[in-house]
C-alpha positions as a Markdown table, in Angstrom:
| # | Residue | x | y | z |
|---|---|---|---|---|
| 1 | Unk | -30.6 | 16.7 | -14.2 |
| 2 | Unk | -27.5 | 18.9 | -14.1 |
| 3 | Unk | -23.9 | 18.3 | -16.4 |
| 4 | Unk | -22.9 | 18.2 | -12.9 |
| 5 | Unk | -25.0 | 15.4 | -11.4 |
| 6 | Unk | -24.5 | 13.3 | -14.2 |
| 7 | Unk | -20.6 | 13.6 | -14.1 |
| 8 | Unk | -20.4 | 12.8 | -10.3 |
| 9 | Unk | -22.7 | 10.1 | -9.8 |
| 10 | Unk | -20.8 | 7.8 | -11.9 |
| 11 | Unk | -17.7 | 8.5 | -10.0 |
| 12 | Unk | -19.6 | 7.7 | -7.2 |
| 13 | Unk | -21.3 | 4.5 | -7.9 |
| 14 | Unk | -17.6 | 3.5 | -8.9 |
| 15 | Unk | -16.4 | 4.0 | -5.3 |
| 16 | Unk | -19.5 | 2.5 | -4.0 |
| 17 | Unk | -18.6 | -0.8 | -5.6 |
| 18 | Unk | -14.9 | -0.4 | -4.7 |
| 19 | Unk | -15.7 | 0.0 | -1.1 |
| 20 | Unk | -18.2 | -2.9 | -1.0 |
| 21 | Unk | -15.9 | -5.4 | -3.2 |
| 22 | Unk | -12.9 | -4.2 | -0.9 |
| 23 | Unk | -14.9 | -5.5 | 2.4 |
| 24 | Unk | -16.4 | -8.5 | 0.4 |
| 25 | Unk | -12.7 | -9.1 | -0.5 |
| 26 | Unk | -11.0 | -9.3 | 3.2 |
| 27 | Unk | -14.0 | -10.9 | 4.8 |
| 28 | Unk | -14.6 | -14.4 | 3.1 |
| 29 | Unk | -11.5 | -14.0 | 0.6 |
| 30 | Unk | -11.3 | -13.8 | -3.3 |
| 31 | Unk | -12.2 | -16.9 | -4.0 |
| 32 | Unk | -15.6 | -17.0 | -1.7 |
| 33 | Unk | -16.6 | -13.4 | -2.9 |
| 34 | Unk | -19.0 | -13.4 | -5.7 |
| 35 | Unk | -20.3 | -10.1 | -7.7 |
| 36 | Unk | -23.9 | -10.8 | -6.4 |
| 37 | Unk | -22.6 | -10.6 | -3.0 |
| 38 | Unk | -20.3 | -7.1 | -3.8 |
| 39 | Unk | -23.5 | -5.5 | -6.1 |
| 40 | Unk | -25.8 | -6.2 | -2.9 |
| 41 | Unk | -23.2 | -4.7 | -0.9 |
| 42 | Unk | -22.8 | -1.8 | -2.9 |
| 43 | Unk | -26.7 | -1.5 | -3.5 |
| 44 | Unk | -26.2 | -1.6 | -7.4 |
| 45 | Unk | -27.5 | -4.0 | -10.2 |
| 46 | Unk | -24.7 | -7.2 | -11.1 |
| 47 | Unk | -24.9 | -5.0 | -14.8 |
| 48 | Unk | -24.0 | -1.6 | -13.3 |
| 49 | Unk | -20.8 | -3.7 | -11.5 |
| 50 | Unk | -19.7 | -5.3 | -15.3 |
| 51 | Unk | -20.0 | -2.1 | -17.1 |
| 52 | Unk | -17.2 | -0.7 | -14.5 |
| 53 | Unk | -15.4 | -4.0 | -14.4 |
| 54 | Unk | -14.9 | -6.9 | -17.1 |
| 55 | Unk | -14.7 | -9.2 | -14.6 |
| 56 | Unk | -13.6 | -10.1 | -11.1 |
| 57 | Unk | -10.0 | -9.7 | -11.2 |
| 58 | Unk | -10.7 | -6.3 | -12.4 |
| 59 | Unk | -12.4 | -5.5 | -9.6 |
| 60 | Unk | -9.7 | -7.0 | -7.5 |
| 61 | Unk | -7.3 | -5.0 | -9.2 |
| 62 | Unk | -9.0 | -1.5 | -8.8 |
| 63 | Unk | -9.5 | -2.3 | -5.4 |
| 64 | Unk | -6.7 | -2.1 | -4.5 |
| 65 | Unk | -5.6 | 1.0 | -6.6 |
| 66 | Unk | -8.0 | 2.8 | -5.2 |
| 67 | Unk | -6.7 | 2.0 | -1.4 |
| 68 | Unk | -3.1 | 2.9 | -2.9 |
| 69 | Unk | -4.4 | 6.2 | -4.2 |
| 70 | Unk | -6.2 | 7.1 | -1.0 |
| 71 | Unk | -2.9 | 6.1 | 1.0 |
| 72 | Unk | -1.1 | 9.2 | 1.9 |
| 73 | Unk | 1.8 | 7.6 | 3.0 |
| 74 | Unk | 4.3 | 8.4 | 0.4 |
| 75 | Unk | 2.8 | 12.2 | -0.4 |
| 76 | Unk | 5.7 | 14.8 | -0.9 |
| 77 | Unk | 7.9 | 15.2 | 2.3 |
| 78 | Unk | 8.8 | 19.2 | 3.0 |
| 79 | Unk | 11.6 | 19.5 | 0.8 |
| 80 | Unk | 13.5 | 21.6 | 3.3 |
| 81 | Unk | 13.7 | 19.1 | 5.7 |
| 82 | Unk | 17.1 | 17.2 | 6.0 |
| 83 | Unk | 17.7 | 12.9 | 5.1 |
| 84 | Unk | 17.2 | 12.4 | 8.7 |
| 85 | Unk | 13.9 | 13.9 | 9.1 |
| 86 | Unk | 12.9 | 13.3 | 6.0 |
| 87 | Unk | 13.2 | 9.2 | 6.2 |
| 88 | Unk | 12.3 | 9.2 | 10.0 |
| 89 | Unk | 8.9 | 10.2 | 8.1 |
| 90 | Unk | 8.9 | 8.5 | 5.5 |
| 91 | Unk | 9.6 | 5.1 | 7.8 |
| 92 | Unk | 6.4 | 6.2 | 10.2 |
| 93 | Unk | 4.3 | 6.6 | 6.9 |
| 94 | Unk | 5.5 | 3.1 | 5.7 |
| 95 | Unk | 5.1 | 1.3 | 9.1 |
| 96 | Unk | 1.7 | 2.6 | 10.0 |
| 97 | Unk | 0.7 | 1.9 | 6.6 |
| 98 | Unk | 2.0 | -2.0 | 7.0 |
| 99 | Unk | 1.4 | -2.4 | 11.1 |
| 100 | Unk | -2.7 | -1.5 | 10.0 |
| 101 | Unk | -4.7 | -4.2 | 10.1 |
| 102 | Unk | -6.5 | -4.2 | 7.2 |
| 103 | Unk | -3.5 | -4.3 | 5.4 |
| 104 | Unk | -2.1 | -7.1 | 6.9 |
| 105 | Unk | -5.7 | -8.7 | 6.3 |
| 106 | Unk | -5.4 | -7.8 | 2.2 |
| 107 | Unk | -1.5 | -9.1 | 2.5 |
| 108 | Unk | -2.7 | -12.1 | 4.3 |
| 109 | Unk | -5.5 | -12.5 | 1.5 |
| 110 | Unk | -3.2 | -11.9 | -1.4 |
| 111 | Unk | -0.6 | -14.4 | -0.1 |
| 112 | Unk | -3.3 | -17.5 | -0.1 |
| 113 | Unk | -4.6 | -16.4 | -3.3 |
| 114 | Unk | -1.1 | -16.3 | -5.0 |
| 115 | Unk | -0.1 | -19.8 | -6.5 |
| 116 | Unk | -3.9 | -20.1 | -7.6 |
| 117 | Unk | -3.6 | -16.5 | -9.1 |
| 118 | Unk | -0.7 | -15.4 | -9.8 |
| 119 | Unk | -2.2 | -12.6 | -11.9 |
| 120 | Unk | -3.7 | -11.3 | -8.4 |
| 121 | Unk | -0.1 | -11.3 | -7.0 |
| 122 | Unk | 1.1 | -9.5 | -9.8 |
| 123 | Unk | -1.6 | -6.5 | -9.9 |
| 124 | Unk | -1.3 | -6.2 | -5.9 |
| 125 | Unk | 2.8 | -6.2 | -6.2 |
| 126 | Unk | 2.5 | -3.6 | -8.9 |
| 127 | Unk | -0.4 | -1.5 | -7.7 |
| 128 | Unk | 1.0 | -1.4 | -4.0 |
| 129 | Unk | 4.2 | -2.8 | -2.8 |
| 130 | Unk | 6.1 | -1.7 | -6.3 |
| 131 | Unk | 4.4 | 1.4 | -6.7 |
| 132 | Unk | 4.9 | 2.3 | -2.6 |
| 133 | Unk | 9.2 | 1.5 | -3.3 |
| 134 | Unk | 9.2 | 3.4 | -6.4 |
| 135 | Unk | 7.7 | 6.5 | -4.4 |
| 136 | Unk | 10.6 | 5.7 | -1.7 |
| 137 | Unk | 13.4 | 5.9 | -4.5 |
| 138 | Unk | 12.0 | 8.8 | -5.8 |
| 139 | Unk | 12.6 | 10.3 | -2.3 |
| 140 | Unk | 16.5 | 8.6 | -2.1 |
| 141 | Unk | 16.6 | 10.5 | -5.7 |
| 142 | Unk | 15.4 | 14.5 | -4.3 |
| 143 | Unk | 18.3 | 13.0 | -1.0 |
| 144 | Unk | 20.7 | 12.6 | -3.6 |
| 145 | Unk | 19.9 | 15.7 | -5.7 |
| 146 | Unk | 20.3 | 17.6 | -2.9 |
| 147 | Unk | 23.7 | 16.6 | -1.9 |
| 148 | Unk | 22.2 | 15.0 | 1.1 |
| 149 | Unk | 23.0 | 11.6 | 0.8 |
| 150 | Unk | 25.3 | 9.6 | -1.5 |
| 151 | Unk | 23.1 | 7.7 | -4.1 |
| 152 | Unk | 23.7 | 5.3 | -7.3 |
| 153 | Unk | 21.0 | 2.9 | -7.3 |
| 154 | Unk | 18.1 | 4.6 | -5.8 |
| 155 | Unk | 16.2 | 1.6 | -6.0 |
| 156 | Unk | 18.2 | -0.2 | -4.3 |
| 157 | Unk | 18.6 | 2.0 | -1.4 |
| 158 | Unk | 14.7 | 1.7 | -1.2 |
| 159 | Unk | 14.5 | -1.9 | -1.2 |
| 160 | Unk | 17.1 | -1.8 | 1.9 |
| 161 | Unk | 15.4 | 0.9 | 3.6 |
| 162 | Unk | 12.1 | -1.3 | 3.4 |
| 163 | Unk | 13.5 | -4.3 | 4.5 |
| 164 | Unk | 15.1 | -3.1 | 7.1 |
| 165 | Unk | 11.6 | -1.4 | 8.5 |
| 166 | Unk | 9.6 | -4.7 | 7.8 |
| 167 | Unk | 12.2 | -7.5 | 9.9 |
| 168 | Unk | 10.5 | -8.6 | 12.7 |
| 169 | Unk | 8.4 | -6.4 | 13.9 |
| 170 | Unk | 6.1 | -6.9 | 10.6 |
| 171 | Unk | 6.3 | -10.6 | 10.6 |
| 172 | Unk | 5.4 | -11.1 | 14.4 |
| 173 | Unk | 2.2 | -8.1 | 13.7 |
| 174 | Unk | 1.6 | -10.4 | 10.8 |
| 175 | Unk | 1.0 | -13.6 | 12.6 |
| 176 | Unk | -0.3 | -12.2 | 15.5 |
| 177 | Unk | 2.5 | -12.6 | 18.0 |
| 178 | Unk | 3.3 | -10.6 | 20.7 |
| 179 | Unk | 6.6 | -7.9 | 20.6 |
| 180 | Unk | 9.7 | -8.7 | 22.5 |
| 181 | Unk | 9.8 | -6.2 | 25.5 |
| 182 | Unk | 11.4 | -3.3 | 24.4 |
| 183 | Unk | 10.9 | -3.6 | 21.0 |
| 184 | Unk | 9.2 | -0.3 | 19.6 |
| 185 | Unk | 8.2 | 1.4 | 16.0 |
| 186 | Unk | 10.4 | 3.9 | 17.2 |
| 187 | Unk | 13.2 | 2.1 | 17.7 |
| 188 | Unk | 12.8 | 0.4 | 14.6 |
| 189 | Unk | 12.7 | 3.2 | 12.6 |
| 190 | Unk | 15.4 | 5.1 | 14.1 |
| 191 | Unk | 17.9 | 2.1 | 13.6 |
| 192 | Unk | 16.5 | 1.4 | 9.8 |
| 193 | Unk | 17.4 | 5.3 | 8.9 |
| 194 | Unk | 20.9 | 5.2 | 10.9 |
| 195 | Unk | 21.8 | 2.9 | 9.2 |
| 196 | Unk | 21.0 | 4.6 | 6.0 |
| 197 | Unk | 22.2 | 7.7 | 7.1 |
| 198 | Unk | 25.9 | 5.7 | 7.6 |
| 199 | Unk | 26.1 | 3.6 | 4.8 |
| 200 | Unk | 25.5 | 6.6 | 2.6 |
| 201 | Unk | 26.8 | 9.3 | 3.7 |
| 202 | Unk | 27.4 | 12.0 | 0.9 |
């Protein structure tokens, strides 16, 4: 067996059991999914899943920094662009990311698992919705840097930004509710970085 084989196969018997524990996850929930259920899944021993992960919440936790690091919906924006363009992408990055539905399905998982573990909440806030708005600041910080908008508390401007992409259209995706006519990700998006555009203008 080659250096190489032996290097990759780990690697990839790693995101074998990522991918498997990720569907185990969304379709019965954390609490229902057992590691007999995610090793059969994956096609590997219970041992080969425990000498990856200590335990459960580990797994939990790596799946979803592995859907985080796969995401590539805050890679670098063309630096050239102006704050217009450049948050008109960033918003259709963000909302396709959210509007998806297995991401709904792994917020709607997360949410029923939080007051019975709050450590879960915690390692999903940090490995997706914190990490995703410290991205966004970064970009309000290369905005500012460039003269191209006024900024002061980058995170801040981030946490608006996001809230103001999320409002209703999120919440009615969310709960499965139709759109009031007219309503659009467009529109939404346009309005959320107009607003940003205005409120902090260099």
């Amino acid at each position: 067996m080659s250096d190489s084989s032996r290097c990759h196969r780990p690697s990839a018997k790693r995101e074998a059991i990522l991918d498997a524990a990720g569907s185990v996850f969304l379709e019965v929930g954390y609490a229902a999914a057992s590691m007999d259920t995610v090793a059969n899944r994956a096609g590997v021993s219970k041992a080969t899943i425990y000498a990856h992960f200590t335990d459960k919440d580990d797994l939990f936790r790596a799946v979803i920094r592995m859907r985080c690091e796969r995401n590539m919906t805050f890679a670098a924006v063309d630096n050239t662009l102006d704050a217009r363009a450049t948050l008109t992408i960033i918003g259709q990055r963000l909302l396709g990311l959210l509007l998806q539905p297995e991401t709904l399905a792994m917020f709607r998982l997360v949410t029923a698992e939080a007051h019975r573990q709050p450590d879960l909440a915690r390692a999903f806030y940090e490995s997706g919705p914190g990490t995703g708005k410290g991205q966004i600041a970064q970009v309000f910080v290369d905005l500012g840097r460039r003269g191209l908008l006024s900024v002061d508390d980058a995170w801040q401007m981030a946490d608006l930004f996001i809230g103001m992409l999320r409002t209703d259209l999120f919440m009615r995706t969310l709960l499965g509710l139709p759109q009031p006519e007219g309503r659009t990700v467009d529109k939404a998006i346009s309005a959320a970085v107009e607003t940003m555009l205005r409120a902090f203008a260099p």
